[in-house]
C-alpha positions, 0 to 999 in steps of 0.5 A: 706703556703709560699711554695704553694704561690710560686708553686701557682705564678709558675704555674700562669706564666706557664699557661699565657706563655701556653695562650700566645702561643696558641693565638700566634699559633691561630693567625698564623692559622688564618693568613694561612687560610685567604684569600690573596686578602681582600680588598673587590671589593666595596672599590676600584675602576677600576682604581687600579684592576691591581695594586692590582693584581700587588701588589700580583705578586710581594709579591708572588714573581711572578714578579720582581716589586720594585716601584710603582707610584700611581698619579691622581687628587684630589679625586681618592682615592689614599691615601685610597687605600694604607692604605687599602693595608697597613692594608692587608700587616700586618694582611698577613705577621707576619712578616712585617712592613710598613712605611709611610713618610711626607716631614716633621714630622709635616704633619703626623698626620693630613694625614697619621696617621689619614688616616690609623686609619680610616682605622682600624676603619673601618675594625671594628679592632681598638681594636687589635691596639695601636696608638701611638703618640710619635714615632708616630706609629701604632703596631698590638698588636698580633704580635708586627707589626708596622705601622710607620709614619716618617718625611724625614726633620730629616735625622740623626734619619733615619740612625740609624732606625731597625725595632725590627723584620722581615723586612720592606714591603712597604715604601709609601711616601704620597705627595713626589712631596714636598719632596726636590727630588728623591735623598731624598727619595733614602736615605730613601729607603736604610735606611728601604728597606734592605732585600732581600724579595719582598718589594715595595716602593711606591710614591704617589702625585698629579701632579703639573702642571709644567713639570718641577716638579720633580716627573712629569719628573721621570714618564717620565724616569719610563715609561720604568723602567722594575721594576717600575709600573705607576698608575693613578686614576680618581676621575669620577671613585669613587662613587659619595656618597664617595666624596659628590655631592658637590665635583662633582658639583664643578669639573664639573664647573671648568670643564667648567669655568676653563678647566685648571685647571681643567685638573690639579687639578681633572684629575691630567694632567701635563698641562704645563702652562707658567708662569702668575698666575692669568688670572682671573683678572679684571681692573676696576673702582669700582663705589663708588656706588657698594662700598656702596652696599657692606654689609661688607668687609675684611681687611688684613694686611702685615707687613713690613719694608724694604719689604713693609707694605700692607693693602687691602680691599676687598669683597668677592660674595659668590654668583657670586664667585667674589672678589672685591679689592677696597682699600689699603694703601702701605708703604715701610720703614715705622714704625708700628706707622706712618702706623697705622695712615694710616689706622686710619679709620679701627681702629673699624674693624676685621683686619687679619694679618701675624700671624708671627708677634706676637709683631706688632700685640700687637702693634697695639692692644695696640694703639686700633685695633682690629687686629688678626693673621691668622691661619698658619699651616693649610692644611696638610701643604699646606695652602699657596698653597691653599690660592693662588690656592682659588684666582685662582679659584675664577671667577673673581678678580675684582681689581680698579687700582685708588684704589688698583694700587700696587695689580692690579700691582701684580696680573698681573705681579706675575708669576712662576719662570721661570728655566733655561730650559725655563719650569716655577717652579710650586711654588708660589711667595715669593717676591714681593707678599706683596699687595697679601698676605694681601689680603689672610690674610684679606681673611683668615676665607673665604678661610679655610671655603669655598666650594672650601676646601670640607674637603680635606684641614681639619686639623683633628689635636686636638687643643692641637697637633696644631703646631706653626706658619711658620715663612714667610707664610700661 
């Protein structure tokens, strides 16, 4: 008996390796008889016909192609586009890998990771796929191939990266005007482009506005890289049920109310402005009459100590999409307890504050406030550049100068920092934003909820991957 149960596991062994094989070599018929071109004409638009076709030049190795940057505004589709090309790559090619890159590791879940497993939802193929969270990856479990998510903040884990087979296919570096240069994603494509076969490495982003942004001046010094191939997409190509009315309705506004912005944020132009920030704001006296029309308010708070500790105001017209600032207390050097006896009178309402500050907030509770900290770490990691481009956008902010001097100073005297080209950094103050940041924070819910956002700000993160505050900002 003993005998036949081993003869019975050896040939139990023999008939799962034979099994094994065959769908081994069942996939690679599949693979050969597939059609190279698979994404169909509906999921793309015009704008990346040739680009596809350039993609398949090089793979093919027709052309002599290494980089591909893909820019546009909001809204075309870019990201999907890659994904969906990333997807093709790794049914193609057995062989390949691909590897997506965030400035920092906490950003990839909640953009290219997710990003990429509705890609796979919707090619009705999650079944064949493994996500994993930790390394964060993808493998197509046929073949062993993998999708990797990795972060460019953690240099010394990069070095010592090999792929288990085959070779890396496509690099695709998602947002990489945040990255802290061209040099950085140099390194990262020594570290995964090593092979001799026909490989792309592909930046993707939005254009700043500033010229002086790096990856815009690298477009410029690409235009005439014989190996490197510029794309740019528009959102008016999408289908309008792809991206919602909403999202055309509102371009469409800017478009009139605010064509600067407009021509940045949704056509993806570099429209150089100077260094102001705000050219939108309104001072006014602000009638205790309209104050007692006001339903609500909000109330935000800024601790401070050498810096100053703020407090603002404010109102928010859904409607006329104007923000009224009408009252505030600014303290500088001052203790939690002596400011706290300042804003004694809004002890009964919602305060929002720098979530940073988790012991002054206990603070404040302890004395009966009823204060909380904002959500950080929102936005894919953009919420502070959102929290400022949504006071931009706004049509007015109407500001009393009796009632709120040092923010009505703030809004209009705040500007980019101004480099030693004379160009103007597109980064948002650090310093000297104190009144602008309690009103963002008082703001907060608002700003996360509102129709300007139209998803593309969502977090997708589950509550239990949700990642700590940023120490200094939204």
């Amino acid at each position: 008996m003993r005998g036949d149960s081993r003869a019975f596991n050896a040939v139990t062994t023999l008939v799962e390796k034979q099994e094994e094989k065959d769908e081994r070599e069942l996939e690679k018929e599949e693979r050969a008889k597939s059609a190279k071109w698979t994404i169909p004409i509906t999921d793309i638009t015009s704008d990346f016909v040739d680009i596809y076709r350039t993609v398949h030049e090089t793979f093919e190795g027709e052309i002599d192609v290494h980089e591909i940057i893909s820019k546009g505004g909001r809204g075309s589709i870019k990201s999907n586009f890659w994904s969906n090309l990333a997807y093709e790559t790794i049914r193609q090619d057995n062989q390949a890998h691909v590897v997506y890159t965030r400035r920092y590791k906490t950003d990839l879940r909640s953009s290219v990771y997710n990003q990429f497993m509705k890609t796979v939802i919707r090619y009705d193929d999650l079944e064949n796929w493994e996500f994993r969270k930790s390394p964060m990856c993808a493998i197509y479990q046929p073949t062993g191939q993998m999708v990797m998510f990795v972060g460019a903040d953690k240099p010394i884990s990069l070095k010592s990266f090999n792929v288990p087979f085959g070779y890396v296919k496509m690099l695709i570096h998602e947002e990489c005007d945040e990255m802290a240069g061209v040099e950085q994603m140099d390194n990262i494509e020594d570290t995964f482009l090593r092979s001799d076969t026909p490989a792309l490495d592909i930046k993707i982003f939005n254009p700043p506005k500033s010229k002086n942004n790096f990856m815009n001046q690298y477009v410029e010094e690409c235009k005439t890289k014989p190996h490197t191939r510029i794309c740019h997409s528009y959102y008016y190509n999408v289908p309008v049920k792809w991206l919602g009315e909403r999202f055309f309705e509102r371009a469409e506004d800017f478009k009139v109310r605010k064509p600067l912005f407009y021509r940045n944020n949704y056509l993806g132009e570099v429209t150089g402005t100077g260094g102001g920030i705000f050219d939108n704001v309104e001072e006014r006296s602000i009638s205790d009459i309209e104050i007692a029309n006001m339903p609500f308010y909000y109330y935000g708070l800024d601790f401070g100590f050498v810096h100053p500790q703020t407090f603002e105001v404010s109102y928010y017209d859904d409607e006329t999409d104007t923000l009224y600032c009408v009252d505030e207390r600014f303290s500088k050097k001052c203790k939690n307890s002596t400011f706290a006896r300042k804003i004694k009178k809004f002890m009964p309402f919602e305060i929002i504050a720098d979530s940073a500050k988790p012991d002054s907030i206990a603070e404040m509770q302890e004395w009966g406030f009823h204060v909380i900290g904002a959500k950080k770490r929102w936005g894919s990691g953009k919420g502070r550049d959102y929290c400022w481009e949504w006071l931009q956008q706004t049509t007015k902010i109407v500001v009393d100068p009796e009632r709120c001097p040092h923010l009505a100073h703030e809004l209009n005297t705040l500007e980019h920092e101004q480099l030693a080209d004379g160009s103007f950094s597109d980064a948002y103050p650090t310093l000297g934003e104190d009144c602008v940041m309690a009103l963002i924070y008082g703001l907060n819910r608002v700003i996360m909820e509102s129709r300007r956002n139209n998803g593309l700000y969502d977090d997708e993160v589950d509550d239990e991957e949700e990642y700590d505050d940023y120490e200094d900002d939204i």
